[in-house]
C-alpha positions in Angstrom: 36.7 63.9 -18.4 34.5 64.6 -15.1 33.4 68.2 -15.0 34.4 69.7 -12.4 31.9 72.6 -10.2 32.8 74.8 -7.3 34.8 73.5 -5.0 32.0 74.3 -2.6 30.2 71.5 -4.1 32.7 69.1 -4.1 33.6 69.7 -0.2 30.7 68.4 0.1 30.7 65.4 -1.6 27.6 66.3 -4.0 27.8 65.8 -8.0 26.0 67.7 -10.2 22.8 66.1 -11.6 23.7 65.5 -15.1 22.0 64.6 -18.3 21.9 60.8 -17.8 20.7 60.6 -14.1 18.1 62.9 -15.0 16.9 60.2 -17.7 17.9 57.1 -15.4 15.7 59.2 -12.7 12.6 59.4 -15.4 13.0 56.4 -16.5 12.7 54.9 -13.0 9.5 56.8 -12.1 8.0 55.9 -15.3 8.8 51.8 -14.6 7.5 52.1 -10.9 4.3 54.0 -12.5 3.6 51.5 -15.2 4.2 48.4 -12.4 1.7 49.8 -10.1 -1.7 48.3 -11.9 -0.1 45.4 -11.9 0.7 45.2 -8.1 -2.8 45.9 -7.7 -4.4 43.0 -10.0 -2.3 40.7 -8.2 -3.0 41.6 -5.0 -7.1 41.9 -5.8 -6.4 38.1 -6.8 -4.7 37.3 -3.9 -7.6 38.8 -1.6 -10.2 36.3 -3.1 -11.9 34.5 -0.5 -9.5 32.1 1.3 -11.0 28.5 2.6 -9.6 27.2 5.8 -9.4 23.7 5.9 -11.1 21.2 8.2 -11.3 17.6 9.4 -14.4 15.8 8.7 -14.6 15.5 12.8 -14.6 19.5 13.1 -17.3 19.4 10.1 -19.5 17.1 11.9 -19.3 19.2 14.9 -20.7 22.4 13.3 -23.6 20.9 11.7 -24.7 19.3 14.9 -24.4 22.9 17.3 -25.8 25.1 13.9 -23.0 27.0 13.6 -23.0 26.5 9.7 -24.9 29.8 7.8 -24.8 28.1 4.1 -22.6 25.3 2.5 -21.8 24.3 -1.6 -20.9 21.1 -2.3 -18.9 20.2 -5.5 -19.1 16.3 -6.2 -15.6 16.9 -8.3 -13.8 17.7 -5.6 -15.8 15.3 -3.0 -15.5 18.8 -1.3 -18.3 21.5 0.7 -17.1 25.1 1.0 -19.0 26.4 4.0 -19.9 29.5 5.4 -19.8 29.8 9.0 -22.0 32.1 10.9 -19.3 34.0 11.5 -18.4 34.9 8.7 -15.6 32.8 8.2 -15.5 30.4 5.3 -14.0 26.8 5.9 -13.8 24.1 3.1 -13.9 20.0 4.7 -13.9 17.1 2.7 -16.1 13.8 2.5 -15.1 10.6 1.9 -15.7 9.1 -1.3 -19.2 7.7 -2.5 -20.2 10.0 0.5 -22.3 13.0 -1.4 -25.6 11.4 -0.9 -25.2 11.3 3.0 -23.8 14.7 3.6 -26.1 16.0 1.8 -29.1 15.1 3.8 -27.1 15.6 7.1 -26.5 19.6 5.5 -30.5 19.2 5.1 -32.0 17.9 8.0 -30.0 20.7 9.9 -31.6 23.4 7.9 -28.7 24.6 6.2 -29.6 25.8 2.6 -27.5 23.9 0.5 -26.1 24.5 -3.0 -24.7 22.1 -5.3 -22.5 22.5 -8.3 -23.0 21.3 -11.8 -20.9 19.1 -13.7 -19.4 21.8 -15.6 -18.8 24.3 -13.2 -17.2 21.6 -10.7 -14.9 20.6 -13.7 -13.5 24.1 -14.4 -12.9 24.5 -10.4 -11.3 21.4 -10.3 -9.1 22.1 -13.5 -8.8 26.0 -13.0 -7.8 26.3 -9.4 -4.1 25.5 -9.0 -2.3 27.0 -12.9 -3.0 30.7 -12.2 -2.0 31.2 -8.7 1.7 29.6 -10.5 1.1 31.4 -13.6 0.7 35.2 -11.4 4.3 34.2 -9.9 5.8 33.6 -13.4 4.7 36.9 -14.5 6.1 39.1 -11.7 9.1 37.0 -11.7 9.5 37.8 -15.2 8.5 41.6 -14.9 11.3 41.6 -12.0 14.1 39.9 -13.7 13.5 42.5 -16.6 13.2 45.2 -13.8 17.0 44.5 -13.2 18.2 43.8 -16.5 17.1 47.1 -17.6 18.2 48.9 -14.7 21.6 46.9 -14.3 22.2 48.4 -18.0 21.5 51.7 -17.5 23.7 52.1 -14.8 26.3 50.5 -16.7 25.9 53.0 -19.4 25.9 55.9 -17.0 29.2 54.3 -15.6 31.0 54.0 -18.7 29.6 57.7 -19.9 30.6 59.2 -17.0 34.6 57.7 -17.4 34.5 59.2 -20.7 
């Protein structure tokens, strides 16, 4: 049975706080707490530095009016992240069999350029796509427990408070 409290109370259409909305309450706090570090890791990954992609045309264009602070160039990827002077990062592509040739353009322009090893380009090229997948797996998991927890606890409160 319900307990019943002034009518004062229930005029109003407020319920006492009992034992198990105190503990759904805590447990609630606790969850969002404990989730917290995790919204931050994800979103200090997400913050990493973010490429914006450009034609080989465009490319060509910033070497020739200087506008291009520093480049890298990974062979794996046929690929050279640049750094605009700016600020801004951009990442173009060459064609294949092309390194050579853009490399000496990057040169003759006076732009210091970098170039990464065999086994640094391999773990780009393998590493890149899995964990930005893998962080959506895990907060989809953490989120589908999220409600599965709470769904049951409310269920429980439910069926206490018939009782």
């Amino acid at each position: 049975m319900r307990r019943r409290d002034t009518p004062r109370v229930e005029a109003l259409g407020y319920a006492p706080m009992n034992r198990p909305t105190r503990a759904f309450t805590s447990l609630a706090l606790a969850l969002c707490l404990a989730l917290t570090p995790l919204v931050a890791v994800a979103s200090a990954v997400e913050g990493a530095i973010v490429y914006r992609h450009e034609s080989e045309a465009e490319f060509s264009q910033q070497i020739a009016a200087k506008k291009i602070k520093s480049a890298v160039i990974n062979k794996r990827l046929r690929t050279v992240r640049v750094t605009l002077t700016d600020g801004t990062h951009v990442l173009a592509r060459y064609p294949a069999h092309q390194e050579p040739q853009t490399l000496e353009r990057l040169k003759a322009a006076g732009i210091p350029v970098g170039v990464l090893g065999k086994a640094t380009a391999e773990k780009e090229a393998k590493a890149k796509k899995p964990v930005h997948h893998k962080l959506r797996y895990i907060a989809a998991g953490v989120v589908i427990v999220l409600i599965v927890v709470v769904g049951g606890v409310l269920l429980i409160n439910r069926r206490r408070q018939q009782d």
